[in-house]
N, CA, C and O atoms as a Tinker XYZ file with bonds, in Angstrom:
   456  protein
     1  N    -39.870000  -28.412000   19.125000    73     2
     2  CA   -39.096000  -28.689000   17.937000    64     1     3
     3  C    -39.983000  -29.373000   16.904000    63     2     4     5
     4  O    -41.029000  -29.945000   17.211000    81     3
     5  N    -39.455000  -29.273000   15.523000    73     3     6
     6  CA   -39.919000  -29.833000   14.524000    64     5     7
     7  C    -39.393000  -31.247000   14.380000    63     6     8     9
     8  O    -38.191000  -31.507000   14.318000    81     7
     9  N    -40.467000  -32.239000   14.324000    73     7    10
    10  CA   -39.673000  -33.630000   13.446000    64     9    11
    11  C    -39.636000  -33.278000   12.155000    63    10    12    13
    12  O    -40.156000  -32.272000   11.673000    81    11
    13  N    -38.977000  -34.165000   11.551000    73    11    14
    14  CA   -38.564000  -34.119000   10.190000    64    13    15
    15  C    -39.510000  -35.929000    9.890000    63    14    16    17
    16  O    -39.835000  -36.951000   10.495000    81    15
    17  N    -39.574000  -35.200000    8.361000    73    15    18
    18  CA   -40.812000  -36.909000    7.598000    64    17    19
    19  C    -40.024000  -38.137000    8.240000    63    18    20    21
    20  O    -40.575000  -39.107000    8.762000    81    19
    21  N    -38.625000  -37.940000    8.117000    73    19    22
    22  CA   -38.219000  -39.460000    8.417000    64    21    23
    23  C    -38.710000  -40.042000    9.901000    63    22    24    25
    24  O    -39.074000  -41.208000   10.054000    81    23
    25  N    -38.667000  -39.112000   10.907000    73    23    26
    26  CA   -39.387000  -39.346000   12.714000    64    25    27
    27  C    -40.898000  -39.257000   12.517000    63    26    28    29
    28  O    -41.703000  -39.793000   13.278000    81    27
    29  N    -41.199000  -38.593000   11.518000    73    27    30
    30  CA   -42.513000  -39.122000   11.584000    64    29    31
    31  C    -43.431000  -40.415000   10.994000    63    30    32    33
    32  O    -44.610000  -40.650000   11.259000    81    31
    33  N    -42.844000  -40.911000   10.423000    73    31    34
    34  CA   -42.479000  -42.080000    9.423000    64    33    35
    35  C    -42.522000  -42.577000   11.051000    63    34    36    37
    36  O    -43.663000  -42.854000   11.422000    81    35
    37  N    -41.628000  -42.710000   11.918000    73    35    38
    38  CA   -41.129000  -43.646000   12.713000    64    37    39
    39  C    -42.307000  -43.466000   13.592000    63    38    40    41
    40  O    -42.958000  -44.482000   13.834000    81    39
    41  N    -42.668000  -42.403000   14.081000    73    39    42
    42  CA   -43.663000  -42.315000   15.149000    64    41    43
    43  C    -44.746000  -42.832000   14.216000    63    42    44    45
    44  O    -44.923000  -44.004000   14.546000    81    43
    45  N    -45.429000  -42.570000   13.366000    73    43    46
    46  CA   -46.515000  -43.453000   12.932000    64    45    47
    47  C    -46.214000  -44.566000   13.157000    63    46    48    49
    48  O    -47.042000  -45.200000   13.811000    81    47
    49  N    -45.399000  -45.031000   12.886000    73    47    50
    50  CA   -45.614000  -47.015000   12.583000    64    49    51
    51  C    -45.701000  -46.894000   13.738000    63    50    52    53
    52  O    -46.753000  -47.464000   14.030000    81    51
    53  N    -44.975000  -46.257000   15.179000    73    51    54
    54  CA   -45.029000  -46.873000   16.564000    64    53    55
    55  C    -46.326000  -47.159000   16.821000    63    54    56    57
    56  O    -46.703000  -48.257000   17.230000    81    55
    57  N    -47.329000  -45.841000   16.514000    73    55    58
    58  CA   -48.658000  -45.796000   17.259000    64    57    59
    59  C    -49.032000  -46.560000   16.570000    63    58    60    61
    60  O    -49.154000  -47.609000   17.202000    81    59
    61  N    -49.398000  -46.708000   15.262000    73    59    62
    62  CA   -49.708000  -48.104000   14.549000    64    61    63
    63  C    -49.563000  -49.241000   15.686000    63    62    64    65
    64  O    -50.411000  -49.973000   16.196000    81    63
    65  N    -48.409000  -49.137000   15.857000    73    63    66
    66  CA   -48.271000  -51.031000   16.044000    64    65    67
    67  C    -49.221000  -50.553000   18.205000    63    66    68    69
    68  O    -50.175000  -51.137000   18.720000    81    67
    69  N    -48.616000  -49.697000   18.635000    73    67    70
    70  CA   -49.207000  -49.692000   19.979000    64    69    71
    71  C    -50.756000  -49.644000   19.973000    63    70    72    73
    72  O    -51.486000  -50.071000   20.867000    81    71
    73  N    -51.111000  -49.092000   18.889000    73    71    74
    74  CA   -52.601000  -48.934000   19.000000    64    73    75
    75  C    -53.314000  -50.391000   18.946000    63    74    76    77
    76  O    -54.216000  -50.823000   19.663000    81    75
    77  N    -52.679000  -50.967000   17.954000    73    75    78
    78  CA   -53.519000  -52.737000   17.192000    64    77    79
    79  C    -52.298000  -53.522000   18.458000    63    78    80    81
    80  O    -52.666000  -54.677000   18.672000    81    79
    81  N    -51.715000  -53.357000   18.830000    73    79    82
    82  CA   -51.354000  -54.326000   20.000000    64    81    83
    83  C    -52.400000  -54.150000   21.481000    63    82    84    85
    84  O    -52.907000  -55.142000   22.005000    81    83
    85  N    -52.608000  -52.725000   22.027000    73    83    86
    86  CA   -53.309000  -52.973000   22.642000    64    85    87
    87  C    -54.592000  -53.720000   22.445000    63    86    88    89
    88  O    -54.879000  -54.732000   23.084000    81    87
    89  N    -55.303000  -53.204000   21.584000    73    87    90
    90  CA   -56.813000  -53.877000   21.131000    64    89    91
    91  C    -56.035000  -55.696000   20.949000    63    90    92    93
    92  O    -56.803000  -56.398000   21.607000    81    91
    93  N    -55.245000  -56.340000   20.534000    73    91    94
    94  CA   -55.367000  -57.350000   20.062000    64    93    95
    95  C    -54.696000  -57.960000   21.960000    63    94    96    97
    96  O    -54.768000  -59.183000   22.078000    81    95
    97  N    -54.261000  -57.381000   22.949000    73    95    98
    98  CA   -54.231000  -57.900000   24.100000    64    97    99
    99  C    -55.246000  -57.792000   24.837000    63    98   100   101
   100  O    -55.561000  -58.488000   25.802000    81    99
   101  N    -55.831000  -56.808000   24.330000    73    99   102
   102  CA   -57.804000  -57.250000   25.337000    64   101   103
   103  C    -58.019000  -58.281000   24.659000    63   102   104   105
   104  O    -57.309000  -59.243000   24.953000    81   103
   105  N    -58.859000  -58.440000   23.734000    73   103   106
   106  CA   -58.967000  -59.672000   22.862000    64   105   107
   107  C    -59.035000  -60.832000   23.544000    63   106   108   109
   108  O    -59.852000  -61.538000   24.134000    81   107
   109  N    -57.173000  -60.751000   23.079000    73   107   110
   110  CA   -56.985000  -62.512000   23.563000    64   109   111
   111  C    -56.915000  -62.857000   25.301000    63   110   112   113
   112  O    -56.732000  -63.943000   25.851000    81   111
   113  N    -57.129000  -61.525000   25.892000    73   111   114
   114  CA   -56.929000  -62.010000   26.989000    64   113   115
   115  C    -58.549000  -62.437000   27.235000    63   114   116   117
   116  O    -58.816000  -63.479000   27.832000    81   115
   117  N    -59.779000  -61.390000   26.637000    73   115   118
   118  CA   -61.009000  -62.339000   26.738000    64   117   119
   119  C    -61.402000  -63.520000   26.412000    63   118   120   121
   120  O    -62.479000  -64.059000   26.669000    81   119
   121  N    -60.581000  -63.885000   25.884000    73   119   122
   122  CA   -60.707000  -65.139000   24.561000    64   121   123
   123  C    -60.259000  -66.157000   25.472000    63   122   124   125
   124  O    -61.027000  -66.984000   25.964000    81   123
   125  N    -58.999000  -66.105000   25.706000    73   123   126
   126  CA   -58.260000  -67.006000   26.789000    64   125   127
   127  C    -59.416000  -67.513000   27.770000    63   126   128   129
   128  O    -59.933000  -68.629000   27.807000    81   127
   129  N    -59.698000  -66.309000   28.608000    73   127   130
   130  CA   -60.448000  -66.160000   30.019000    64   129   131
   131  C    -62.284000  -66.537000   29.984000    63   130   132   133
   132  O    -63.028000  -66.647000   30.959000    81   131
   133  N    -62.663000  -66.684000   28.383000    73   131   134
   134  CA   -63.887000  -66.766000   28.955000    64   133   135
   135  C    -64.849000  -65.637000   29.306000    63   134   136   137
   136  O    -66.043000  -65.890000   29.467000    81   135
   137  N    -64.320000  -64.268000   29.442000    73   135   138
   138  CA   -65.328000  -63.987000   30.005000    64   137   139
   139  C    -66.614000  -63.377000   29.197000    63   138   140   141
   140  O    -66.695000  -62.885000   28.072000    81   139
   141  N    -67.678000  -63.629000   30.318000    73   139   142
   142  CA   -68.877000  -62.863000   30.084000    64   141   143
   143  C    -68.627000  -61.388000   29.355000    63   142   144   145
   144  O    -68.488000  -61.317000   28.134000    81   143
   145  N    -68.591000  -60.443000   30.051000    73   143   146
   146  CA   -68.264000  -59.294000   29.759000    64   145   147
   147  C    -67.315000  -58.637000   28.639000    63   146   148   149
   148  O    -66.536000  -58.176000   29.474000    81   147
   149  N    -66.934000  -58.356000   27.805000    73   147   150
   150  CA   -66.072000  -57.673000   27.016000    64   149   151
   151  C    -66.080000  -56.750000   27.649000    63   150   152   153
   152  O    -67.079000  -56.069000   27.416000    81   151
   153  N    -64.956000  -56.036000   28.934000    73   151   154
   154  CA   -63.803000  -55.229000   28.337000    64   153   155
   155  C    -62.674000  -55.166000   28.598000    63   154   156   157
   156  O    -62.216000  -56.145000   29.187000    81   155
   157  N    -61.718000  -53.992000   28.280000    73   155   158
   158  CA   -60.581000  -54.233000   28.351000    64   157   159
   159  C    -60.341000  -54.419000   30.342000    63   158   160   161
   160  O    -61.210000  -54.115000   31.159000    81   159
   161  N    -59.129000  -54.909000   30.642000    73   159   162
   162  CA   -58.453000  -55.433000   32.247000    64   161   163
   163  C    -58.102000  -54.613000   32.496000    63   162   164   165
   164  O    -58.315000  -53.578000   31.865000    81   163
   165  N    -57.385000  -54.692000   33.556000    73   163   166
   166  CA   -56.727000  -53.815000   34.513000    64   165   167
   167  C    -55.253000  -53.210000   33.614000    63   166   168   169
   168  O    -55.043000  -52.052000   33.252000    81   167
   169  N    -54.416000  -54.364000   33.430000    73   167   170
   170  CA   -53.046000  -54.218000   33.058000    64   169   171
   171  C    -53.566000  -53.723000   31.257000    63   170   172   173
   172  O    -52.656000  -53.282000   30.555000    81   171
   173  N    -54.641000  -53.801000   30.784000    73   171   174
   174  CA   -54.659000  -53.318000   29.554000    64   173   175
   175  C    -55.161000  -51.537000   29.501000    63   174   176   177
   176  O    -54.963000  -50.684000   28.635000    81   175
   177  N    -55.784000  -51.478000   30.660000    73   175   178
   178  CA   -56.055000  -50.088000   30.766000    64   177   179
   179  C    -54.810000  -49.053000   31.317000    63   178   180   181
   180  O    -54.681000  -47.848000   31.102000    81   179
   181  N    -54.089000  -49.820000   31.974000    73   179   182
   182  CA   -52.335000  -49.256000   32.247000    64   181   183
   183  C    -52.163000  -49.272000   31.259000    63   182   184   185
   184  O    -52.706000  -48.215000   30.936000    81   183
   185  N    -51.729000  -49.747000   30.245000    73   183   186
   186  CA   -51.261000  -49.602000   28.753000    64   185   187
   187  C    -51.588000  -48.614000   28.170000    63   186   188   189
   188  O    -50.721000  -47.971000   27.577000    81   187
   189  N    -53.105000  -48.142000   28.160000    73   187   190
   190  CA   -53.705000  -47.322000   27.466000    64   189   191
   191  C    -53.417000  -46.335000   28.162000    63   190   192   193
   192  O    -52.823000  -45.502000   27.478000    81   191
   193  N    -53.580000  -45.964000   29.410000    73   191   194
   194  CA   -52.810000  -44.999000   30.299000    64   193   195
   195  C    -51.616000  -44.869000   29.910000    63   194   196   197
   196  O    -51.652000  -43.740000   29.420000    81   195
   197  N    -50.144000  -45.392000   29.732000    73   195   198
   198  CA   -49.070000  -45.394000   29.798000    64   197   199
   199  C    -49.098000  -44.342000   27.955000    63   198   200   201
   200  O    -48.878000  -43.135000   28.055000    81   199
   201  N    -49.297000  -44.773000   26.862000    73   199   202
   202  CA   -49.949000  -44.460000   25.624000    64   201   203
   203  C    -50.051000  -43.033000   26.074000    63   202   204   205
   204  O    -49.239000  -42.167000   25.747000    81   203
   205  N    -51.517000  -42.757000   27.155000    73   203   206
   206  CA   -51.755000  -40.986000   27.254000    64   205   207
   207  C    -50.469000  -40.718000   27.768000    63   206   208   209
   208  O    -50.003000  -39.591000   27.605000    81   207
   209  N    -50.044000  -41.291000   28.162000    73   207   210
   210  CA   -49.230000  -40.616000   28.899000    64   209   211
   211  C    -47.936000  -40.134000   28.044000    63   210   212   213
   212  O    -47.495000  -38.985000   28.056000    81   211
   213  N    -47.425000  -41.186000   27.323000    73   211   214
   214  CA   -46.642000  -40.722000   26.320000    64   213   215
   215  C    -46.656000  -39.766000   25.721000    63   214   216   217
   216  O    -45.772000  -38.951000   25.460000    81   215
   217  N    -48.101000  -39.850000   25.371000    73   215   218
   218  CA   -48.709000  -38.019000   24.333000    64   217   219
   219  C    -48.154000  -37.074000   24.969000    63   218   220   221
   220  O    -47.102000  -36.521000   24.649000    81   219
   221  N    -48.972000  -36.788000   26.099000    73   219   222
   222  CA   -48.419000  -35.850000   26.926000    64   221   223
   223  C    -46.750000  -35.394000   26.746000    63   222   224   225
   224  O    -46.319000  -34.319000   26.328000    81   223
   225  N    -46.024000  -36.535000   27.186000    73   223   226
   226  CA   -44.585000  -35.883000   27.373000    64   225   227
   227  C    -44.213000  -36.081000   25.817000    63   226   228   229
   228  O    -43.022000  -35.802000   25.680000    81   227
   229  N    -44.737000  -36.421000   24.729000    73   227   230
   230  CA   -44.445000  -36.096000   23.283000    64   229   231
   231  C    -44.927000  -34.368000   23.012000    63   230   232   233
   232  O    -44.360000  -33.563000   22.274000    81   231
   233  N    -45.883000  -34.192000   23.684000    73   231   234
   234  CA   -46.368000  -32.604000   23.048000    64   233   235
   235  C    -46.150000  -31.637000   23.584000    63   234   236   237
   236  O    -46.680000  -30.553000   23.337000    81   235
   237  N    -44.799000  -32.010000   24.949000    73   235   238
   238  CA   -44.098000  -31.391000   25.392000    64   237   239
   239  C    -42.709000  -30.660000   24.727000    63   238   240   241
   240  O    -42.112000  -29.621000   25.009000    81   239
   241  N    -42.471000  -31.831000   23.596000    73   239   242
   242  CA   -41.327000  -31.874000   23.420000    64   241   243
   243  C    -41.338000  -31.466000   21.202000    63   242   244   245
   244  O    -40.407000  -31.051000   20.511000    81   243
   245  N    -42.582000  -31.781000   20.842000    73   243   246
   246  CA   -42.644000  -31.884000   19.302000    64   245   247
   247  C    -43.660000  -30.241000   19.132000    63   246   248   249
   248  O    -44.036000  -29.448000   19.996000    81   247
   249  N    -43.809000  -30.250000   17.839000    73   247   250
   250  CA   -44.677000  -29.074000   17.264000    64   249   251
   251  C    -46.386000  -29.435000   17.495000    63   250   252   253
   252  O    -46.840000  -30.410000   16.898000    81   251
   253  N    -47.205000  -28.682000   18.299000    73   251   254
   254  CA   -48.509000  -29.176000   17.822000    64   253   255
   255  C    -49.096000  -29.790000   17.199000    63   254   256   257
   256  O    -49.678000  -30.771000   17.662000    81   255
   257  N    -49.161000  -29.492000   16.077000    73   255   258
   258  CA   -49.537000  -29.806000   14.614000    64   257   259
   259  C    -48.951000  -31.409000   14.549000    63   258   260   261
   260  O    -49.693000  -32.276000   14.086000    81   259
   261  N    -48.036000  -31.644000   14.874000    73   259   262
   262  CA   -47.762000  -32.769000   14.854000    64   261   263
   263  C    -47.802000  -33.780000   15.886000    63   262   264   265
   264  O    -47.690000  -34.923000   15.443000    81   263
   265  N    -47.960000  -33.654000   17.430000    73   263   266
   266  CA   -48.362000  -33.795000   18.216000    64   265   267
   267  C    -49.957000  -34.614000   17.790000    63   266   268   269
   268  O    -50.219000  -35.815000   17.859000    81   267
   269  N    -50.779000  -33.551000   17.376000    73   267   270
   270  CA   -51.949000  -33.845000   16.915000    64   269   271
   271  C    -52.179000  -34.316000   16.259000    63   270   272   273
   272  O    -53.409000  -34.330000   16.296000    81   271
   273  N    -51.715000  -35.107000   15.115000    73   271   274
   274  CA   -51.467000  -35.534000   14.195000    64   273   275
   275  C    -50.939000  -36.841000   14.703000    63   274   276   277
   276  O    -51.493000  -37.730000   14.058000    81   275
   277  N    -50.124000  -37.330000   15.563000    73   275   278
   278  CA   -49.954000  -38.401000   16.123000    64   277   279
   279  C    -50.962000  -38.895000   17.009000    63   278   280   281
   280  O    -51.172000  -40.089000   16.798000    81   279
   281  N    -51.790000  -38.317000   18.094000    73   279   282
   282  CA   -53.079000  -38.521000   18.735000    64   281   283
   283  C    -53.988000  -39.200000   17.578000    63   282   284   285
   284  O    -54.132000  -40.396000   17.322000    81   283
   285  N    -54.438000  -38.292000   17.088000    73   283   286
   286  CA   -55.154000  -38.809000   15.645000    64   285   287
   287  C    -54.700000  -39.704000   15.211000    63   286   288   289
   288  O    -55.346000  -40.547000   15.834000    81   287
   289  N    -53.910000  -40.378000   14.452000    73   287   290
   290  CA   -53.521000  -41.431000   14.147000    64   289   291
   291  C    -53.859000  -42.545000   15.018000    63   290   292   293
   292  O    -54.316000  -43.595000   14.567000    81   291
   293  N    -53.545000  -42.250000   16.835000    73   291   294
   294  CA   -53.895000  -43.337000   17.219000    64   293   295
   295  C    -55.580000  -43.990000   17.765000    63   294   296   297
   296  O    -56.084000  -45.035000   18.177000    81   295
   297  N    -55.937000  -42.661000   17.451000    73   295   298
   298  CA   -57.774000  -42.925000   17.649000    64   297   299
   299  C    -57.925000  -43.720000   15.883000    63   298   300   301
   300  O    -58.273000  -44.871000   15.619000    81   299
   301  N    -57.580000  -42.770000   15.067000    73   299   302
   302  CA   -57.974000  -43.700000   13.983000    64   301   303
   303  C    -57.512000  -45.275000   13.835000    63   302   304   305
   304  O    -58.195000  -46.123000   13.259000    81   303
   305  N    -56.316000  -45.505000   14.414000    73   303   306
   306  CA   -55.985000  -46.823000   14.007000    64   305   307
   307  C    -57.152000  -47.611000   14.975000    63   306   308   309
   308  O    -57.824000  -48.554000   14.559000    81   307
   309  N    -57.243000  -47.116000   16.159000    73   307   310
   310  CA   -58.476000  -47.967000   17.110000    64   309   311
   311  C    -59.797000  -47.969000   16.524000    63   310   312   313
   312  O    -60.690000  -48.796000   16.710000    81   311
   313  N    -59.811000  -46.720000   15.634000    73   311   314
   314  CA   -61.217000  -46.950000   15.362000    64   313   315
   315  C    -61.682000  -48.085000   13.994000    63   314   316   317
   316  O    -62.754000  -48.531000   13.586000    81   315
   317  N    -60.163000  -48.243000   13.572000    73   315   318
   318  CA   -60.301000  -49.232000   12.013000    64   317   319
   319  C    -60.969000  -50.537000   12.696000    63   318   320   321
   320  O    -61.517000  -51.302000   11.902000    81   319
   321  N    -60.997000  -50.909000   14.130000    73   319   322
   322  CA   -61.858000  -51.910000   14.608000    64   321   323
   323  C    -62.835000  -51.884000   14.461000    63   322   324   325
   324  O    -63.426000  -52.955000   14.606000    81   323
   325  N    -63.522000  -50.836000   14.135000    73   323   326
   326  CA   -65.038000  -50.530000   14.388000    64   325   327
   327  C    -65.652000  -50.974000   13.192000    63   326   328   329
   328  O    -66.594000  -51.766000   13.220000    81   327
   329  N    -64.987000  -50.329000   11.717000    73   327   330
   330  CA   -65.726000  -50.673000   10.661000    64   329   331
   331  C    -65.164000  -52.042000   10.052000    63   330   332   333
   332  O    -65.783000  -52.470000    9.077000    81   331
   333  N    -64.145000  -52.728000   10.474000    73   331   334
   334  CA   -63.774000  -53.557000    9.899000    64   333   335
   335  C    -62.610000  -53.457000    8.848000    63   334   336   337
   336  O    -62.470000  -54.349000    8.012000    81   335
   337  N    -61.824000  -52.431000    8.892000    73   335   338
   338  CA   -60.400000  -52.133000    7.909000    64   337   339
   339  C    -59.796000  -53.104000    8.402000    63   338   340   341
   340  O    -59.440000  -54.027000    7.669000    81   339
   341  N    -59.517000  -53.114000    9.892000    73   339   342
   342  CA   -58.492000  -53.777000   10.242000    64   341   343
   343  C    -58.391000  -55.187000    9.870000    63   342   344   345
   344  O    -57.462000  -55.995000    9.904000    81   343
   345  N    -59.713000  -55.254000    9.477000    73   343   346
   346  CA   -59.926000  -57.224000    9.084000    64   345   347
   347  C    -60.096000  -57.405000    7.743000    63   346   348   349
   348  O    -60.393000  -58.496000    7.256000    81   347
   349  N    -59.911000  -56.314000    7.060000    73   347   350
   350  CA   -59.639000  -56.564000    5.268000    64   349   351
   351  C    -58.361000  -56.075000    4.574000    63   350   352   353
   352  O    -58.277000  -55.878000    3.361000    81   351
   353  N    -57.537000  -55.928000    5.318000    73   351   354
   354  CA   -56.463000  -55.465000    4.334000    64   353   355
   355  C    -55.945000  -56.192000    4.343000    63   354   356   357
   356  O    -55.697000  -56.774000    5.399000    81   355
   357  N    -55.404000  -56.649000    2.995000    73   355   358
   358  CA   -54.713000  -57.367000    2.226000    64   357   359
   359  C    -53.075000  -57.987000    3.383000    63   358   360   361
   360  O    -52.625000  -59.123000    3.234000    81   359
   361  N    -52.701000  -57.377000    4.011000    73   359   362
   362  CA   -51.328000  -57.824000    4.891000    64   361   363
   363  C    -51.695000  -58.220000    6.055000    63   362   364   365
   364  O    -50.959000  -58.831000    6.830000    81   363
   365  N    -53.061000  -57.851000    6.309000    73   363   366
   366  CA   -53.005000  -58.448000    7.549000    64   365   367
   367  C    -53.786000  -60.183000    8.061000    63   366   368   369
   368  O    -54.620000  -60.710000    7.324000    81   367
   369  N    -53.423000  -60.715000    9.120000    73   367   370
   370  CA   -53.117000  -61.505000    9.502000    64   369   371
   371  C    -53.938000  -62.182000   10.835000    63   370   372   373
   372  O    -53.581000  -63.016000   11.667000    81   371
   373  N    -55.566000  -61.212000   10.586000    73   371   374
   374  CA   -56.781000  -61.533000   11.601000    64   373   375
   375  C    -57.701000  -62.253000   10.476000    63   374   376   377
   376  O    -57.891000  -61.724000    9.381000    81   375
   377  N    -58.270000  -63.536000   10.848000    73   375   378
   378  CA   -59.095000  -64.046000   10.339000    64   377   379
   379  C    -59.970000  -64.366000   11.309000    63   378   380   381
   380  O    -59.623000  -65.374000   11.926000    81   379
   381  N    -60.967000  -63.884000   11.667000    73   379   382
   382  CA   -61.723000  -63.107000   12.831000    64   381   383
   383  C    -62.881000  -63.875000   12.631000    63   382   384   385
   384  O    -63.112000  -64.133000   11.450000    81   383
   385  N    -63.662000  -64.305000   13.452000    73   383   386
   386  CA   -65.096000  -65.038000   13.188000    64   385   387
   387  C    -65.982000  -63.388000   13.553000    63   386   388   389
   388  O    -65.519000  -62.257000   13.700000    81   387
   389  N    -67.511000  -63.949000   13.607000    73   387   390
   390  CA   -68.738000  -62.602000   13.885000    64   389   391
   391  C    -68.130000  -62.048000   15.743000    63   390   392   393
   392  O    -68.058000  -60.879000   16.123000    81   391
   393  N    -67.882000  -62.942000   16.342000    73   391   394
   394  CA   -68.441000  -62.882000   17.633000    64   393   395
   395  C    -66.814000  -62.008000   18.049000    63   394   396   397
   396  O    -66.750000  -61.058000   18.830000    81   395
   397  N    -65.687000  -62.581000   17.354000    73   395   398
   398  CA   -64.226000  -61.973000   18.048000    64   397   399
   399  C    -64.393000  -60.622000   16.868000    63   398   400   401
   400  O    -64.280000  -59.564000   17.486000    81   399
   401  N    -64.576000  -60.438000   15.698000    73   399   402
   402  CA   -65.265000  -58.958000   15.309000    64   401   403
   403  C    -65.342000  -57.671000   16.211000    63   402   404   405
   404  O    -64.634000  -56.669000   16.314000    81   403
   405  N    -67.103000  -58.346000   17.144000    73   403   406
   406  CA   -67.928000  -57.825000   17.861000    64   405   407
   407  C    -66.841000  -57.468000   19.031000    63   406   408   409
   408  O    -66.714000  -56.273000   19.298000    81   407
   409  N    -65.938000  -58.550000   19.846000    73   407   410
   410  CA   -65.131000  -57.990000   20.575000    64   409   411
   411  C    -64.322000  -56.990000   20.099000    63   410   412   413
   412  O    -64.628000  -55.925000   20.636000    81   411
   413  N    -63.323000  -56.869000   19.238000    73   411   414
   414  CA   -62.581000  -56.099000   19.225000    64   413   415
   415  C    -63.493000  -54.954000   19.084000    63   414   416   417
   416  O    -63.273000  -54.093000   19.935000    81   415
   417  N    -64.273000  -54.730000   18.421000    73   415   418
   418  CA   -65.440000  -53.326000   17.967000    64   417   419
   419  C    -65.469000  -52.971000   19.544000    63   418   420   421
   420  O    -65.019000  -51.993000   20.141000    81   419
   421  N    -66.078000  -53.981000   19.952000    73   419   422
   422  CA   -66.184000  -53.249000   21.510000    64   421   423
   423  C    -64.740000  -52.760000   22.589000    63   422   424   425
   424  O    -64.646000  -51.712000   23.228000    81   423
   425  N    -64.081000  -53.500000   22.542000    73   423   426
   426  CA   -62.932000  -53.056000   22.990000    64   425   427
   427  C    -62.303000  -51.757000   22.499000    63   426   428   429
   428  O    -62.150000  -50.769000   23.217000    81   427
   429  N    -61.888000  -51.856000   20.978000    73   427   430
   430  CA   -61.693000  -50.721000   20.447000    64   429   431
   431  C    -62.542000  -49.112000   20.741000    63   430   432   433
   432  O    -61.878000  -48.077000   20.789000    81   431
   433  N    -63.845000  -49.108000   20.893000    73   431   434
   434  CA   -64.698000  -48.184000   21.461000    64   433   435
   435  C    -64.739000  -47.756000   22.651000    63   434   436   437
   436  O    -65.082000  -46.612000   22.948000    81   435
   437  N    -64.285000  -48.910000   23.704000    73   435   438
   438  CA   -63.963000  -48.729000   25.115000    64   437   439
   439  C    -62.658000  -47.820000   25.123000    63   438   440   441
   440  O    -62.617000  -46.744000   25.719000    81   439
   441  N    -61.637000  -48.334000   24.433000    73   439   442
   442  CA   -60.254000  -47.611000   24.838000    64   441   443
   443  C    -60.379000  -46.215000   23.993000    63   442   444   445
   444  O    -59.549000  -45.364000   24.313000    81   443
   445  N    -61.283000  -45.869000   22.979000    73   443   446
   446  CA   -60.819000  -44.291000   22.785000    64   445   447
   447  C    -61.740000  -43.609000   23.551000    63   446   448   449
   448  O    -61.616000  -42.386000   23.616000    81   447
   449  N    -63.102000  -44.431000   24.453000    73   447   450
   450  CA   -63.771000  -43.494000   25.274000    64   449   451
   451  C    -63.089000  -42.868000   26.479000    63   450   452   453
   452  O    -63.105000  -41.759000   27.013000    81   451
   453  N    -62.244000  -44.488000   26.770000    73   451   454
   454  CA   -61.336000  -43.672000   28.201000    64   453   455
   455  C    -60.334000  -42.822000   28.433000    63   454   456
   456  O    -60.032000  -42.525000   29.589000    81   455
């Protein structure tokens, strides 16, 4: 089936917000914890799993084209970690030092490799 603009309207903001929630729960859970290593945990890589998994039974059910179009969206929103969008737009609400930056960049790169 076809969505119509208004469900897609809705499915964007979702992956929006699922995409910058996952990256911002690796994060703080490194942040919290200390650790050496940057990357994402166990229960954050279920997330990201749970996410594919959604796709899947979404592109079961929607038009390709749009299907794909939602995937995309959610690599791009992960990848706005990389260059730094996510830490200049005007609404948002990360005031990020060099080093938590460098994490999310890395985190963000980890979760669209896996």
């Amino acid at each position: 089936s076809i969505l119509d603009k208004k469900h897609m309207t809705l499915f964007t903001s979702l992956i929006d917000v699922l995409a910058k929630g996952i990256v911002h729960q690796a994060v703080s859970y490194n942040s919290l914890n200390d650790c050496h290593t940057v990357t994402p945990t166990l229960p954050v890589l279920r997330c990201n799993d749970a996410i594919s998994e959604f796709f899947i039974g979404l592109l079961a059910i929607v038009h390709p084209a749009q299907g794909g179009y939602l995937i995309e969206r959610y690599f791009t929103t992960l990848a706005k970690f990389d260059c730094g969008d996510a830490f200049e737009s005007s609404n948002s609400s990360i005031n990020a030092s060099y080093s938590q930056k460098k994490m999310y960049l890395i985190i963000s790169r980890h979760l669209r490799l896996r």
